[in-house]
C-alpha positions, 0 to 999 in steps of 0.5 A: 588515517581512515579507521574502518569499524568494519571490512567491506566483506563483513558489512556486505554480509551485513547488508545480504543478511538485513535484506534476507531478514526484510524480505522474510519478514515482509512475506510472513506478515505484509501489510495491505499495502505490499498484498495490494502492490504485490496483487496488482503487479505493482499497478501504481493507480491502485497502490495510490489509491491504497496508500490514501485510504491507508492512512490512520486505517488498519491494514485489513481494512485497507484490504477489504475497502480497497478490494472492494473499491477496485472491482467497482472501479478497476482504473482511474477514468472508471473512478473519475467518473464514479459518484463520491456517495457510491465510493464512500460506501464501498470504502466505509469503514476507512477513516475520514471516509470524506476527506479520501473519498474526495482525494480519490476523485481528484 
């Protein structure tokens, strides 16, 4: 015997209606992450470099470092080749400045 708590309609309304809730709430308040993604056509260089300067960091000074570091050095062989002192400064005041600057060169 198969007990169903709800129709395949009612939870579809669900599943439509959680998403439309997501959605809302992701273009009313987006974190870095999301502006950064959304702003660079979803470039994965740059949202993998965001993510590492976002962790244990505020979302606006993700932003700021991010942008920053990004018109310095707009693609991966532009940062390989960029001096670690000259990225800690652009990405400063982000959280252990030296543990992402180095990850970011990697």
């Amino acid at each position: 015997m198969q007990h169903s708590l709800q129709s395949p309609k009612t939870l579809h309304q669900i599943i439509v209606d959680a998403s439309h809730a997501v959605e809302k709430t992701r273009k009313e308040d987006p974190t870095a992450l999301q502006e950064i993604s959304d702003s660079t056509d979803g470039d994965p260089f740059r949202v993998l470099i965001a993510t590492v300067l976002s962790q244990r960091t505020k979302d606006e000074v993700t932003a700021v470092a991010s942008t920053r570091l990004f018109q310095k050095y707009p693609g991966p062989k532009q940062l390989s080749k960029a001096d670690t002192r000259t990225v800690a400064k652009l990405i400063y005041p982000v959280d252990f400045t030296r543990q992402k600057r180095r990850r970011s060169n990697e």
